[in-house]
N, C-alpha and C positions, 0 to 999 in steps of 0.2 A: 123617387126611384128606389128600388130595392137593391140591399146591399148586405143580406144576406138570408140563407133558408134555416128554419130551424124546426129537428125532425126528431120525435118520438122514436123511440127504440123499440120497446118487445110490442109483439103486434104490429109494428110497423116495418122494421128491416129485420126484424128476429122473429120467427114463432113464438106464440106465447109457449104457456105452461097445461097446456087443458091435457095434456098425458098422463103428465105425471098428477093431477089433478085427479083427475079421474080415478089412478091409483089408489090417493090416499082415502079419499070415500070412502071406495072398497075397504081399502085396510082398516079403517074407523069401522064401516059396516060390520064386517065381520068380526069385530071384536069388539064389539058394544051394543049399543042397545036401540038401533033407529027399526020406523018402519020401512023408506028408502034411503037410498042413496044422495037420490036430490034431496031429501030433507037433507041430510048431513053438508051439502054441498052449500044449500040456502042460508044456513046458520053460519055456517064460516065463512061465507063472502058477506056476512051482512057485519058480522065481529070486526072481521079484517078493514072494513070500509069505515064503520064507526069511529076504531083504532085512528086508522089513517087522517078521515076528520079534524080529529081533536089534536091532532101532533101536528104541531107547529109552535116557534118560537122557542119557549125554555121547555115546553112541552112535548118540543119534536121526540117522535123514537125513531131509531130506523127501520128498514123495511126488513132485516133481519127478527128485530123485535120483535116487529108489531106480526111478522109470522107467527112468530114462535109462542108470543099469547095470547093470537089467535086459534092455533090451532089446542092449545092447551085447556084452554076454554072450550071450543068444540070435543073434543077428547073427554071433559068431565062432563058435559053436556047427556052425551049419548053415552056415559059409563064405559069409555072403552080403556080398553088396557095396551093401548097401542101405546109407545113413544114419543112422543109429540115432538122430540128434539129431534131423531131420526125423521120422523117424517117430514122435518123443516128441514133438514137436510137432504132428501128428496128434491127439494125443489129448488133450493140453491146450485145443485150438483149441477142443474137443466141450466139455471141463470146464467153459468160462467161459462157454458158451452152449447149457446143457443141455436140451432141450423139458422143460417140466415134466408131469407125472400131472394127467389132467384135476380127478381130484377134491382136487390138493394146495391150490390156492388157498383154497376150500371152507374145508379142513381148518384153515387160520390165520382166517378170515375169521368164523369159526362155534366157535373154540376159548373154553368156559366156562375156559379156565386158558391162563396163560402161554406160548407154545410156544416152547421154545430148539434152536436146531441142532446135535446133536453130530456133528462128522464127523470122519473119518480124512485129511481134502483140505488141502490147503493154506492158511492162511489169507486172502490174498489171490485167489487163485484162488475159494475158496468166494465170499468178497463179489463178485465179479463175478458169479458164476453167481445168487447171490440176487438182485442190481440187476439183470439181463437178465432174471430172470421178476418182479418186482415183488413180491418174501416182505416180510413185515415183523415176524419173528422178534423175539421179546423178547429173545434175545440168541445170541452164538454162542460155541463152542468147538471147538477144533479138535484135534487128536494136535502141529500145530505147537506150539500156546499150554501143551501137558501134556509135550511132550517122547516121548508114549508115543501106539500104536497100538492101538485097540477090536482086540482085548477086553481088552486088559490094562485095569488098573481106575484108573490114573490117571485119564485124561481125562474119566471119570466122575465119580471123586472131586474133580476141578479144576470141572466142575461145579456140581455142589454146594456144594463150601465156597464157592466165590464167588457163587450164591444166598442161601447163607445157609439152607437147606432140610434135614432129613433125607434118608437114603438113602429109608426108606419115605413119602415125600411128596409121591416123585415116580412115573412111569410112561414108560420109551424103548419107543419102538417103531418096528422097518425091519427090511428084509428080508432082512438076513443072518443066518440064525439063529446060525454060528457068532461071528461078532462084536458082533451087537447082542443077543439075546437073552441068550448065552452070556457076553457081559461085562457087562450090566447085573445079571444075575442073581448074580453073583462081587463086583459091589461093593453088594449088597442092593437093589438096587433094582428094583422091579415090572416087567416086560419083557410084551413085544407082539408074535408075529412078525407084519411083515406078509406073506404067503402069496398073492400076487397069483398064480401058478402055480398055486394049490392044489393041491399034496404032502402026503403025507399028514404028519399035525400030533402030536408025540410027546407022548405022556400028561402030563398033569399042566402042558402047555404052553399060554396063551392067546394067539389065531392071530387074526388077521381077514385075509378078501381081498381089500379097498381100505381106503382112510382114513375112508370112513366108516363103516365097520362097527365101528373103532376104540373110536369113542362106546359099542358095546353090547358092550363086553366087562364082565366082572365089577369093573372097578375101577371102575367107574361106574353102578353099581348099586346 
């Protein structure tokens, strides 16, 4: 029996960042040295990912950090003479005051089970962005509080053991398939993608394309 939900944040109840994203390309672009944009864009999500990777443990940085020398690194990359700390700042500003998904409020307000937030953000930074949409989360967890970044299966299992729950007792569900499906499903537990794009959905996978379709997946049935 399930005994509680456990939900990804940006991309799932929050917009991600792809604006202010977009921005900072630009701003790299024009003040440095690429042929496009998406080049500039390709390089720092592939730093940022690498970064993310390897942090964990004694190793962990935060997702503050692992911005800032990411984009630092993109920035000497392409020779630009942009700021790199401003520009992290740019996207931090979005973090702590995310527009929320029309149907996320819904989603807590209408939940028959406990909803906890698992995210990859910062701890501090997360509580701000929940206070400026008004969540009221039964609890939260962060890659800060575990040391380790979705999908690795710490921050899952840090979950859990501090519910006090089984792995099959609960149900995560957001829309990165590689980290929330992909690492829920590595530390046992029942996974959701959500498919708000609706992509096509790989077998043997249960999907929905808002939070409340959520409700009528098989794990509540």
């Amino acid at each position: 029996m399930l005994k509680a939900v456990f939900t990804d944040f940006y991309g799932t109840l929050v917009h991600e960042d792809g604006d202010i994203v977009k921005q900072i390309c630009n701003e790299i672009f024009i003040t440095g040295n690429a042929v496009d944009r998406t080049q500039i864009g390709s390089y720092w999500q592939h730093e940022f990912q690498k970064l993310t990777r390897n942090a964990f443990g004694e190793n962990f940085m935060t997702q503050r950090e692992i911005e800032l020398q990411s984009l630092i690194k993109t920035t000497e990359k392409f020779q630009s003479s942009a700021n790199a700390e401003e520009l992290s700042e740019m996207l931090f500003t979005h973090w702590v005051r995310p527009p929320s998904f029309e149907d996320a409020r819904d989603f807590f307000e209408h939940s028959p089970l406990p909803v906890y937030i698992v995210s990859n953000i910062d701890r501090a930074d997360l509580l701000k962005a929940i206070e400026f949409n008004g969540f009221a989360p039964a609890g939260i967890f962060t890659s800060e509080d575990a040391k380790a970044y979705k999908p690795r299966r710490e921050i899952f299992e840090l979950a859990l053991k501090s519910i006090g729950i089984n792995a099959h007792e609960a149900v995560h569900i957001g829309d990165s398939f590689s980290s929330d499906v992909k690492g829920a499903l590595a530390a046992g537990i029942n996974a959701v993608w959500l498919n708000r794009s609706k992509r096509e959905v790989p077998k043997g996978i249960a999907a929905a394309e808002n939070l409340t379709e959520f409700w009528n997946t098989r794990f509540f049935k």
